[in-house]
N, C-alpha and C positions, 0 to 999 in steps of 0.2 A: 504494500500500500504506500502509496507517496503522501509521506509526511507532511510536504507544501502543502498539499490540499486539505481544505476542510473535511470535518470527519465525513467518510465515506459511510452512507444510509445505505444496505440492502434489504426490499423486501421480501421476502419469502412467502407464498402464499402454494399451499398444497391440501392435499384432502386426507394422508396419511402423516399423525400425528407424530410420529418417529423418526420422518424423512424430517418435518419441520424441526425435531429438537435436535438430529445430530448436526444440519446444517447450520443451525443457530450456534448451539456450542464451535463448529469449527469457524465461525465468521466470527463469533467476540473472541475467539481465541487469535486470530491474525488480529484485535483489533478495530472490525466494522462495527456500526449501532446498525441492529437488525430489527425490522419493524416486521410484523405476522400478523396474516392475514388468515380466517379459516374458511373465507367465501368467497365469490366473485364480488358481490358489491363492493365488502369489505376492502379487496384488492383495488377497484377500482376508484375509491375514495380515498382510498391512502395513498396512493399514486398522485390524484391530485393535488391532494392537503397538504403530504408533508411530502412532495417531490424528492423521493428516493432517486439514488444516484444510478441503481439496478433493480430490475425486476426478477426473483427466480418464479417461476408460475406453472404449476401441475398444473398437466390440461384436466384432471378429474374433479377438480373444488366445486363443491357445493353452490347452488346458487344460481350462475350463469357458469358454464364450463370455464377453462383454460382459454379456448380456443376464442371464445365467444369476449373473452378478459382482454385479450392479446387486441383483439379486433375493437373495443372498446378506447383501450387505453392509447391507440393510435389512431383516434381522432383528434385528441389533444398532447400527446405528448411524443417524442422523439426519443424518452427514456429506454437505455438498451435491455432486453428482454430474455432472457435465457429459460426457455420454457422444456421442460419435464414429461417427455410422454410414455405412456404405463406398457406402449406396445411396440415393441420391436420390428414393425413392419415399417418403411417406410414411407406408407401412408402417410402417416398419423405426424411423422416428421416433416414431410413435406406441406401438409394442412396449416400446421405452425408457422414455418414461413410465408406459409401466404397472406396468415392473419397478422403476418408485422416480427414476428419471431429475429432475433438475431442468430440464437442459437438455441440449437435443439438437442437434449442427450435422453438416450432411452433409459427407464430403471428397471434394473437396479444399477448406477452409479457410481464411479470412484469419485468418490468425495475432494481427492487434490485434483483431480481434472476439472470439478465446476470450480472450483476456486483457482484455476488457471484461467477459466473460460471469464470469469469474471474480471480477474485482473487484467486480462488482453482486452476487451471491452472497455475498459475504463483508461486504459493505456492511449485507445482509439480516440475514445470522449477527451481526453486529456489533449495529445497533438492536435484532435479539429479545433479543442478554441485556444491552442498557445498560436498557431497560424492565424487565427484571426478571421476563422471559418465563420459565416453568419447564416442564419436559417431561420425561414419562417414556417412553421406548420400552422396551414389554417383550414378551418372546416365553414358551412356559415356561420356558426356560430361560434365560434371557440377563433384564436389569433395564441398562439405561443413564439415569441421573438426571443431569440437567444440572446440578441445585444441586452434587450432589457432586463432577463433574467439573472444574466452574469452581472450587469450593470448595478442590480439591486443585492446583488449577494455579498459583490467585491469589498 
C-alpha cells in the first residue's frame, strides 16, 4: 500500500460470511479500512456515501445480485471493481465484465492473488491521476468529475 496516499477504503461485499471475514482480516492486516456490505443495496450505498477506493463484490449477495451491483455502481462511479464469481465456467466471468467488472476471480481463491489484484488496480488508479488523467462519468442524472473529487479530497 502506498503510504503517500490516504488511507486506502476497500469494500467487500459477499453472500458467504467466511469469505467476508478472512478477507477482512487479510486487508486490516496489510493495513486497509475495510467497509462490508451483506447486500446489494447495502453495497451500492456505500459505494456512494463513503467512496471506497475498491470494490470486492460476490456476484451471489442478497438483495440485487453481484452482477446486477457491478451494473448499478457504474452508472455513477469509475470505482475499480474486482468481482467474485461462485462458478468456474467462464460465463459467469465474462457477465462481470460486461456489467463494469475490472477483475474477475473464480472461488474458491488465493487470498494473496486478490490482494495483488487489488494493489495492481490501485497502482493503475494511482498513475491515471499522478498524469493528470481527467474523467467524466455521466449518466442523466448523476455527473462524477474527477478534477473535482480529487480537488475536494486534496
Amino acid at each position: 500500500m502506498d503510504n503517500k496516499r490516504k488511507e486506502v477504503r476497500v469494500l467487500v461485499a459477499d453472500d458467504d460470511p467466511g469469505y467476508v471475514r478472512a478477507i477482512q482480516a487479510h486487508l486490516k492486516a496489510k493495513g486497509y479500512k475495510v467497509l462490508v456490505a451483506r447486500d446489494g443495496p447495502t453495497a451500492i450505498e456505500h459505494t456512494a456515501s463513503r467512496e471506497p477506493d475498491v470494490v470486492v463484490l460476490g456476484s451471489k449477495i442478497p438483495g440485487l445480485d453481484g452482477y446486477q451491483v457491478c451494473e448499478r455502481i457504474r452508472e455513477f462511479s469509475a470505482v475499480p471493481i474486482i468481482m467474485l464469481v461462485s462458478s468456474a465456467g467462464s460465463a459467469h466471468r465474462v457477465r462481470g465484465f460486461c456489467m463494469g467488472a475490472d477483475h474477475c476471480m473464480t472461488k474458491p481463491f488465493y487470498i494473496p492473488e486478490l490482494l495483488a489484484r487489488i494493489q495492481a488496480v490501485l497502482r493503475r488508479v494511482a498513475i491515471f491521476e499522478q498524469k493528470g488523467y481527467h474523467y467524466v462519468f455521466q449518466t442523466d442524472d448523476t455527473r462524477d468529475d474527477s478534477d473535482q473529487r480529487l480537488s475536494a479530497q486534496g
